[in-house]
C-alpha positions as semicolon CSV with decimal commas, in nm:
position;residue;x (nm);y (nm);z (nm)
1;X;0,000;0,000;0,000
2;X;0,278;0,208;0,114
3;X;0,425;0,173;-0,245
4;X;0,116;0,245;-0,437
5;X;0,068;0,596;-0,292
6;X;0,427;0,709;-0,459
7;X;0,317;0,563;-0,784
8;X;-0,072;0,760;-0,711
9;X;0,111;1,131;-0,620
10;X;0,328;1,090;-0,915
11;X;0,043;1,050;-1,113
12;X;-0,124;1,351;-1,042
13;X;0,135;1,569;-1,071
14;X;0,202;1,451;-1,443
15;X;-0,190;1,526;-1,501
16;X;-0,116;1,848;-1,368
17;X;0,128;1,894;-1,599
18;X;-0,065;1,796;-1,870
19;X;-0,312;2,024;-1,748
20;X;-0,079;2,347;-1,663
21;X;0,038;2,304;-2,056
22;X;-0,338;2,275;-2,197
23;X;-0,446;2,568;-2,019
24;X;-0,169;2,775;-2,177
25;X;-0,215;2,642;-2,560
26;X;-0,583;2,718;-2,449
27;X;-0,467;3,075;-2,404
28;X;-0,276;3,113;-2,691
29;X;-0,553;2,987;-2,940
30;X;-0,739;3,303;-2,753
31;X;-0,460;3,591;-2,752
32;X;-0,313;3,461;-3,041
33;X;0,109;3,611;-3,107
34;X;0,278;3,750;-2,862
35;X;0,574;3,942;-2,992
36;X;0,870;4,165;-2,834
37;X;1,138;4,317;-3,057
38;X;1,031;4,128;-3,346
39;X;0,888;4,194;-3,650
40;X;0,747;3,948;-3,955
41;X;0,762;4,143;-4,254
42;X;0,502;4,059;-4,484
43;X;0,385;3,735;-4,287
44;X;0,277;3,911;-4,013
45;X;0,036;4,171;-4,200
46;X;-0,278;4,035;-4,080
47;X;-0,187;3,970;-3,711
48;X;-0,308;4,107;-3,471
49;X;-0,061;4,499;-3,379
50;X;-0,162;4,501;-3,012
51;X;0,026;4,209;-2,853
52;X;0,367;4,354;-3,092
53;X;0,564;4,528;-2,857
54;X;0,900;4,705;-2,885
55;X;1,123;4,762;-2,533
56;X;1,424;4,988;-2,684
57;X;1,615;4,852;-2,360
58;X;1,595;4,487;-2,434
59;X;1,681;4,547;-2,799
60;X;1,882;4,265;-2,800
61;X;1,613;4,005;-2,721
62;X;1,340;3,927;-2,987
63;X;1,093;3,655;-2,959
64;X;0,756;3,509;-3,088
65;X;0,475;3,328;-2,857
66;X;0,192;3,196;-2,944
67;X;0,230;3,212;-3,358
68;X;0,243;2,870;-3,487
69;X;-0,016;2,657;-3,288
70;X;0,110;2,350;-3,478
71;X;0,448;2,327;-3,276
72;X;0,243;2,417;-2,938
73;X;-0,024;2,115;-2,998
74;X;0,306;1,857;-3,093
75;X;0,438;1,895;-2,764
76;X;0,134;1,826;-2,529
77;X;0,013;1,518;-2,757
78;X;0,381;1,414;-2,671
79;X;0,329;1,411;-2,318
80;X;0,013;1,264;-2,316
81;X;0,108;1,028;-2,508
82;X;0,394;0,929;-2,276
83;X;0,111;0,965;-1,996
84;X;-0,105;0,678;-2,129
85;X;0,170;0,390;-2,072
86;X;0,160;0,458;-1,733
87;X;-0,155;0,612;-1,606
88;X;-0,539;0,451;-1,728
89;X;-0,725;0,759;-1,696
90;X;-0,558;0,955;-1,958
91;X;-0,596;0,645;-2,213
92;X;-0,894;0,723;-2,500
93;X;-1,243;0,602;-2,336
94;X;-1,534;0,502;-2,517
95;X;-1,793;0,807;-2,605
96;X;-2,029;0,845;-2,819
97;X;-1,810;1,084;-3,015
98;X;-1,545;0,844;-3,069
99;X;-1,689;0,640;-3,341
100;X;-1,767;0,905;-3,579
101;X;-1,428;1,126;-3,537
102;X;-1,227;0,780;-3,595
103;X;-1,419;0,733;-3,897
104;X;-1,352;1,126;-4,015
105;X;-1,007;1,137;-3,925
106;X;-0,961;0,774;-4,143
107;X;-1,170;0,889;-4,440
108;X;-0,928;1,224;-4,442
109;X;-0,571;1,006;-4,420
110;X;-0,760;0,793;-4,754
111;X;-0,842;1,134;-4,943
112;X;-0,479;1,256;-4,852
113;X;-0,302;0,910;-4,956
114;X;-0,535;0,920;-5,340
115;X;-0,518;1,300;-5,352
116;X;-0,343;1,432;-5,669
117;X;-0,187;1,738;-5,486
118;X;-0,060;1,524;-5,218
119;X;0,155;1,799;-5,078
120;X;-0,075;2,119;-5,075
121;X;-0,334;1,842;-4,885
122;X;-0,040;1,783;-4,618
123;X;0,106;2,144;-4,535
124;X;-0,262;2,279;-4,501
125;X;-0,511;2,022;-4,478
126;X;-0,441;1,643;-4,327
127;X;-0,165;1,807;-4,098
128;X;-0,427;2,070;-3,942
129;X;-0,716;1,773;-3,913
130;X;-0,476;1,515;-3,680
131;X;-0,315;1,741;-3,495
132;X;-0,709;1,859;-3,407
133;X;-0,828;1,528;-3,389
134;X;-0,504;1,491;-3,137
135;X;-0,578;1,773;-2,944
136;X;-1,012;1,670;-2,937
137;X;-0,867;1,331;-2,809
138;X;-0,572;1,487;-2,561
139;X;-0,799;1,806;-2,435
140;X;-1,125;1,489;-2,319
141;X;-0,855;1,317;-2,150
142;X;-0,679;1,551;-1,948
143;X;-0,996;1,758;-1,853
144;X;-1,163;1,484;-1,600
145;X;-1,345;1,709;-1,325
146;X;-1,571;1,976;-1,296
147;X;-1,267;2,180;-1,154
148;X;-1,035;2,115;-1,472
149;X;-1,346;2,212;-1,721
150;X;-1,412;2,528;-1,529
151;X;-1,055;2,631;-1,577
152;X;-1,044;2,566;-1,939
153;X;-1,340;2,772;-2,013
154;X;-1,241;3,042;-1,817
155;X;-0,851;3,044;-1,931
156;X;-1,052;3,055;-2,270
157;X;-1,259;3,333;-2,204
158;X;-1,006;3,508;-2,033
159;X;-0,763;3,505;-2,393
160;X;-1,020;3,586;-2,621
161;X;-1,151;3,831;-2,413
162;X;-0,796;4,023;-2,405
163;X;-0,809;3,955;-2,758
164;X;-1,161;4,162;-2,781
165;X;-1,024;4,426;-2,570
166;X;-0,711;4,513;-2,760
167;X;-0,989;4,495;-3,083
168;X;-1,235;4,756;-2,977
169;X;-0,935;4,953;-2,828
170;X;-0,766;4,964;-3,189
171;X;-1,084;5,008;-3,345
172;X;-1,138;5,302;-3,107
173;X;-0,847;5,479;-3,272
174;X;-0,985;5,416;-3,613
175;X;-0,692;5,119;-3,655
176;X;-0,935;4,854;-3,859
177;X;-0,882;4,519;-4,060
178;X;-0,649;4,624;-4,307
179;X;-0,842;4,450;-4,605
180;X;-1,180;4,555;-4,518
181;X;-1,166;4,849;-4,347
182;X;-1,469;4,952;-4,042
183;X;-1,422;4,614;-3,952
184;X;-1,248;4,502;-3,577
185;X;-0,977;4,351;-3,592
186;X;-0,876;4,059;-3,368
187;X;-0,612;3,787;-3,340
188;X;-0,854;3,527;-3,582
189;X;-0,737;3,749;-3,825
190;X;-1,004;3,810;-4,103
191;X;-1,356;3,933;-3,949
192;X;-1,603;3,636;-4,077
193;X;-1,335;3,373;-3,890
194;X;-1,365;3,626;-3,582
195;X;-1,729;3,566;-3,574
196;X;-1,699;3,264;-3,623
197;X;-1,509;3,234;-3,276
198;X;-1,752;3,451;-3,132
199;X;-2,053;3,238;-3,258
200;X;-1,898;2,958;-3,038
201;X;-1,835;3,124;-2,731
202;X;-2,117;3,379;-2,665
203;X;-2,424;3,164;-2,638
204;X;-2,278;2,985;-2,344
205;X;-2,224;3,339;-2,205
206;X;-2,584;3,391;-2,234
207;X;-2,717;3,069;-2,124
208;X;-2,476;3,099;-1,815
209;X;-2,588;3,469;-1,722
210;X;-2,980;3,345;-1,759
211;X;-2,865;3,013;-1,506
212;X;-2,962;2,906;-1,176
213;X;-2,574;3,018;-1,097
214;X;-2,429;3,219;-0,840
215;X;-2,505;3,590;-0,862
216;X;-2,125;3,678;-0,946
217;X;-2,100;3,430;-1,186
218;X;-2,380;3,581;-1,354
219;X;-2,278;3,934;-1,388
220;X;-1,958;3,812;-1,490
221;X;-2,078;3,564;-1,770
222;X;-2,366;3,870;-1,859
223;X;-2,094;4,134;-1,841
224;X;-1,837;3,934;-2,080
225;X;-2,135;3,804;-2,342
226;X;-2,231;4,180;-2,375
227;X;-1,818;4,260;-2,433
228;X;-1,799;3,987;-2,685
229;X;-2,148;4,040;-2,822
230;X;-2,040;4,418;-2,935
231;X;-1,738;4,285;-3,096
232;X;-1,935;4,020;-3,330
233;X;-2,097;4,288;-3,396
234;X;-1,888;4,469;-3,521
235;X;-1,706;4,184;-3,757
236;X;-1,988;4,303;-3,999
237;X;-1,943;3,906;-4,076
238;X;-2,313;3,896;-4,256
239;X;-2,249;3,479;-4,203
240;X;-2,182;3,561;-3,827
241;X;-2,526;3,774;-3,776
242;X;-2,724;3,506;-3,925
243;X;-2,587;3,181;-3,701
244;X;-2,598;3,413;-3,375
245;X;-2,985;3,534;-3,480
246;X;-3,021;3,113;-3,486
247;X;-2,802;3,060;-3,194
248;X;-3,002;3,243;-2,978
249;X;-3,344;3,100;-3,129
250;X;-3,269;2,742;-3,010
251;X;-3,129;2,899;-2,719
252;X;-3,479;3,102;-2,639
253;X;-3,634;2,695;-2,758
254;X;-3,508;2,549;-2,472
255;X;-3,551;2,782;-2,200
256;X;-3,942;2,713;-1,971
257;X;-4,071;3,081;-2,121
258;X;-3,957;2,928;-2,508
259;X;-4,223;3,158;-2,691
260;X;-4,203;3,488;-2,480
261;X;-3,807;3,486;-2,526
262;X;-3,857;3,396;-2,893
263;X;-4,061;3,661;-2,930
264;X;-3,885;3,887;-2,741
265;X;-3,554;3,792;-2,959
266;X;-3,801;3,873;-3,299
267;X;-3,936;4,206;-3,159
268;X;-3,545;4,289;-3,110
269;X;-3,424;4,199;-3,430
270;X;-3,693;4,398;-3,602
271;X;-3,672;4,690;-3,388
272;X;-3,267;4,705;-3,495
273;X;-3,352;4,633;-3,824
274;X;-3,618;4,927;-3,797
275;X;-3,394;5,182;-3,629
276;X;-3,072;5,087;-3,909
277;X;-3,282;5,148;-4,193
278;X;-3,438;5,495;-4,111
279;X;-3,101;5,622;-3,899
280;X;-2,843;5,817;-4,062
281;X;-2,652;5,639;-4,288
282;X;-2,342;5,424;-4,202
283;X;-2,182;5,092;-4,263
284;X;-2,346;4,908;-4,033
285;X;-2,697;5,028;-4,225
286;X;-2,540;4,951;-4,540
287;X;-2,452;4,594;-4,435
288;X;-2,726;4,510;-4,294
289;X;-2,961;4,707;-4,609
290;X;-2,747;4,477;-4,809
291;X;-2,956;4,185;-4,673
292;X;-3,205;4,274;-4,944
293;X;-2,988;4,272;-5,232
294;X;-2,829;3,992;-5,203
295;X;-2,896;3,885;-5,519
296;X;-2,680;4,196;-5,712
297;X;-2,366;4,171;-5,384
298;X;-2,060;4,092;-5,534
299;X;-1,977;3,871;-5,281
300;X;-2,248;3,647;-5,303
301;X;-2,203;3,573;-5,726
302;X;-1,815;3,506;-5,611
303;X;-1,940;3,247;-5,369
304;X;-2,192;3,098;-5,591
305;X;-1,893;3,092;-5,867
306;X;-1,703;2,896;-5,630
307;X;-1,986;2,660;-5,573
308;X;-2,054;2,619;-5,907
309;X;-1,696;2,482;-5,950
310;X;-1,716;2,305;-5,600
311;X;-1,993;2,090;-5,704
312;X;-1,778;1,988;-6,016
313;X;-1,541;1,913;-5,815
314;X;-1,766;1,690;-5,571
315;X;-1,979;1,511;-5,892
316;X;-1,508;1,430;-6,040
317;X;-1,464;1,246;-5,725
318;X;-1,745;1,235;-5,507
319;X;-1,576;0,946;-5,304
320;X;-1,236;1,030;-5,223
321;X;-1,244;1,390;-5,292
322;X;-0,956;1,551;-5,363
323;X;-0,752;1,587;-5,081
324;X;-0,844;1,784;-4,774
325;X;-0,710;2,134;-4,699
326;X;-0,762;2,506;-4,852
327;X;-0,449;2,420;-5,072
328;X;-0,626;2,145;-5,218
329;X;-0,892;2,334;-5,315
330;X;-0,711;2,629;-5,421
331;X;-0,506;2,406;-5,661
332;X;-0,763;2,213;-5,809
333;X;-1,042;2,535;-5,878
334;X;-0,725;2,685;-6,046
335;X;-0,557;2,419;-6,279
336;X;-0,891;2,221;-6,337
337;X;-1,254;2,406;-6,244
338;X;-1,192;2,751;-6,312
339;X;-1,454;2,909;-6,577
340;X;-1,512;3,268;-6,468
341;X;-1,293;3,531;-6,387
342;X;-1,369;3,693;-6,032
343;X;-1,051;3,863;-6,002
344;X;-0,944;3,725;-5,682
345;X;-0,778;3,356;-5,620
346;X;-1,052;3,233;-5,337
347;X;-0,878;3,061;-5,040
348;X;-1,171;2,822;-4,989
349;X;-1,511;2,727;-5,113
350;X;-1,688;2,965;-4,872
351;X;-1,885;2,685;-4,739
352;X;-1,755;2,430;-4,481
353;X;-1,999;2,120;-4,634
354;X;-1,916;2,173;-4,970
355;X;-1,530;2,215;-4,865
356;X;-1,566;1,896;-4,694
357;X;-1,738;1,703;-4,948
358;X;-1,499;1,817;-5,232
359;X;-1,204;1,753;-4,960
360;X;-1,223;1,441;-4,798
361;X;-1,560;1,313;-5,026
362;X;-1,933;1,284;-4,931
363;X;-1,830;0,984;-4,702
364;X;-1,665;1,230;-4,467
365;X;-1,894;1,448;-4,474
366;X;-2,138;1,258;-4,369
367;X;-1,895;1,114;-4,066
368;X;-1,868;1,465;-4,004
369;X;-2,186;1,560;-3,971
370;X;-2,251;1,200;-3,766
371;X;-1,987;1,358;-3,522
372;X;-2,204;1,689;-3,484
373;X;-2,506;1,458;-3,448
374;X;-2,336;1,238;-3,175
375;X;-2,263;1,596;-2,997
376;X;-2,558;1,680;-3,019
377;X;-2,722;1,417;-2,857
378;X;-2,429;1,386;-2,568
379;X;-2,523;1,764;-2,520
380;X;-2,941;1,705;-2,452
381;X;-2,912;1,345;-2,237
382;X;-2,668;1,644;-2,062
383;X;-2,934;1,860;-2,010
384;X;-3,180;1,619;-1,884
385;X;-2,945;1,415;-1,629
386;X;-2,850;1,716;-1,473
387;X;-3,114;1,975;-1,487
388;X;-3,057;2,305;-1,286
389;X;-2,679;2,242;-1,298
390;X;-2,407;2,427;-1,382
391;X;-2,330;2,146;-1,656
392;X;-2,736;2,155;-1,789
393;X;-2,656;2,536;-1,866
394;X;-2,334;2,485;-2,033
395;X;-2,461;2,231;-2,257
396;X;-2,771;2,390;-2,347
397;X;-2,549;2,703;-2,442
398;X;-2,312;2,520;-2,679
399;X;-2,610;2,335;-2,814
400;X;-2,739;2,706;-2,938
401;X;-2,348;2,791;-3,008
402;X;-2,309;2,467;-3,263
403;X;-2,638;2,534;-3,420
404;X;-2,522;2,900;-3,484
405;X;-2,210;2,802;-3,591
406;X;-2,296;2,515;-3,845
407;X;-2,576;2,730;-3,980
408;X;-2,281;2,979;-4,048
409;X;-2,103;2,743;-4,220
410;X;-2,386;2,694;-4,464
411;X;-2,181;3,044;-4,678
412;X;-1,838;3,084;-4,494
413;X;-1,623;2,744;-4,401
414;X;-1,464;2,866;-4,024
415;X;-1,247;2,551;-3,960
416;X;-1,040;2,694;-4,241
417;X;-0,840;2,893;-3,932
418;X;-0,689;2,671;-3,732
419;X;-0,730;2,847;-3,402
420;X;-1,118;2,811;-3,493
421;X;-1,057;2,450;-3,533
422;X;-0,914;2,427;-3,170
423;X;-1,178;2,580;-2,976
424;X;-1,416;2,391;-3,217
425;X;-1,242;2,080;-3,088
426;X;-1,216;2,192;-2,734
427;X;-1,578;2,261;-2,675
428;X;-1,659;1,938;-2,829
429;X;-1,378;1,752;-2,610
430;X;-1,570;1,938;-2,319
431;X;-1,880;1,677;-2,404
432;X;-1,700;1,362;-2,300
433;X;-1,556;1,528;-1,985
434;X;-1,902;1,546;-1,906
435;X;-2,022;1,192;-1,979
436;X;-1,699;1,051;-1,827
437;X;-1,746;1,271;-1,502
438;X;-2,100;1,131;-1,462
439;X;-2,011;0,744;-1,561
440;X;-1,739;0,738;-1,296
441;X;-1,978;0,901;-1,051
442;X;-2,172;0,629;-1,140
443;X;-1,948;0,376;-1,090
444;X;-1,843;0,499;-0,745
445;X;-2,213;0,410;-0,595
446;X;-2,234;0,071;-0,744
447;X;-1,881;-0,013;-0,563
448;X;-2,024;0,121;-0,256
């Protein structure tokens, strides 16, 4: 006995570890680079200026944090992967989301081993998709309490929120998204990903604020959905507006007073819509105006361009696809699909189904959208096992998030960042914490 304890302590500490070096990757998928003395050239254009700072004094030193996510994500599957020899609980456990991401992350490795631009599919495509699928699998094992999930989400939080604040304090000085200017700019880079983060994140906000949680933890959870809430809105991401108006529709579904919040979130969308149309004019009235002429944006006959060419693409090889990644795609529209001129080389189909299906073939998609149903369901046996919980609200708000957020992928494909892709994976990961905390709770009473 007196040896096993040792063994136990030693254990811990390693999962603490593993846990110490999540919650930072966590925070830089949130910040995103940290910089002092340094400066990319050309590469770093679309970063994020606030977190680039200069110390004359320490000219000597220059250094990047927080850039490449790929060589932060290496490192941790590395330890847990060392981890799992020795210790049980941080070996892969059967969930219902297991099944489906095994079969998606096997149907990408065939499309990548028949693709015919092997290479692009690698350096931006099959690469990106393990080391996710890595991380999903690393991020459910390490996070095995209440405690650890709780610190994840707010380590989360936390980043992107410092992310939002250095946004709306550039933006305050007139310093927009280079590219498209009145638009914030945050460490996702382009606007439409940035709401795409934001979809993710703000409907748990809400759900937690409207919770049968402490009253500090609702003012704080209010108090940060509001902060994040003004910055989505202020991506101008069109795709964005539309998947938070649904977000917070299934949210208002599931609450007891369904059809007075429904109607409330109606009266509140027409009232804005009201009040942008007869104010003074501005962008935000213009973007949202454009609503009605969709038909004559310029955007819009780009993206259906690209479709047109995507489902070309899907009907050539509508097994295996043609490799995943945005290089893939870029490659093959290019050389082989390309029949109009839009004046612009398009980085991905602007739709995250169709990229899938021309990717990795309709096979994965469908696993894909078999993992989404699988979270789903994890997400609303959730709800009803542990109703008036801290966990019940959680779930119900990532529920509304995911809805928002794969509605929003019907014209705009947001796993095309990678930093998307992690908190995509880490919410999901959050769903077998869950089930696993309740199983071994489970467990526990029958041994008694």
């Amino acid at each position: 006995m007196k040896m096993l304890e040792p063994k136990a302590e030693l254990k811990g500490k390693y999962r603490l570890l593993l846990l110490g070096y999540l919650l930072i990757l966590i925070f830089f998928t949130g910040i995103g680079q940290v910089s002092l003395n340094r400066d990319g050239g050309s590469s770093d254009s679309l970063k994020q200026p606030a977190f680039g700072f200069t110390i004359p004094a320490l000219g000597g030193l220059s250094f990047s944090v927080g850039g490449k996510l790929e060589n932060l994500v290496l490192p941790l599957l590395l330890l847990w992967g060392l981890g799992m020899i020795r210790d049980r609980e941080l070996r892969l456990k059967m969930t219902p989301l297991l099944p489906p991401l095994l079969v998606f992350l096997f149907l990408s490795v065939l499309a990548y081993l028949f693709s015919p631009f092997r290479d692009a599919s690698w350096r931006g495509g099959l690469r990106e998709i393990l080391l996710g699928g890595g991380f999903y699998f690393a991020a459910a094992a390490i996070i095995s309490s209440e405690r650890y999930r709780k610190a994840a989400l707010g380590v989360l939080y936390l980043s992107v929120g410092i992310s939002v604040a250095a946004g709306l304090s550039l933006y305050s000085r007139g310093i927009y998204f280079p590219h498209t200017p009145r638009r914030i700019w945050l460490s996702f880079m382009h606007p439409n990903t940035t709401g795409s983060a934001l979809l993710l994140l703000i409907p748990v906000g809400v759900a937690l604020a409207a919770g049968k949680i402490s009253r500090r933890g609702r003012v704080l959870a209010g108090a940060l959905t509001v902060f994040l809430t003004l910055a989505l809105v202020l991506t101008f991401s069109r795709t964005a507006w539309l998947g938070f108006i649904v977000a917070l529709g299934v949210l208002a579904m599931q609450c007891r007073h369904r059809f007075r919040l429904l109607g409330g979130l109606i009266l509140l969308v027409s009232l804005l819509i009201l009040g942008v149309c007869v104010g003074p004019r501005s962008y935000l009235r213009d973007r949202i105006l454009s609503f009605s002429s969709l038909s004559r944006d310029h955007n819009i006959e780009k993206r259906l361009i690209y479709w047109q060419g995507v489902g070309r693409m899907i009907q050539t090889r509508p097994v295996l696809g043609y490799g995943p990644g945005s290089g893939v795609f870029q490659e093959a529209y290019k050389r082989r699909f390309k029949e109009v001129e839009t004046n612009e080389e398009p980085v991905h189909a602007h739709s995250l189904y169709l990229d899938l299906a021309s990717g990795i073939g309709i096979p994965g998609l469908l696993a894909f959208l078999w993992l989404v149903g699988a979270a789903f369901v994890s997400l609303r046996s959730g709800m009803v096992r542990n109703s008036g919980t801290l966990e019940c609200f959680y779930n119900r708000g990532l529920t509304a998030g995911l809805a928002g957020f794969l509605f929003a992928g019907l014209a705009d494909n947001p796993l095309f960042s990678f930093r998307v892709m992690l908190i995509f994976w880490l919410l999901l990961a959050l769903v077998p914490a869950g089930e696993e905390r309740v199983l071994k709770l489970v467990k526990d009473r029958k041994l008694r």
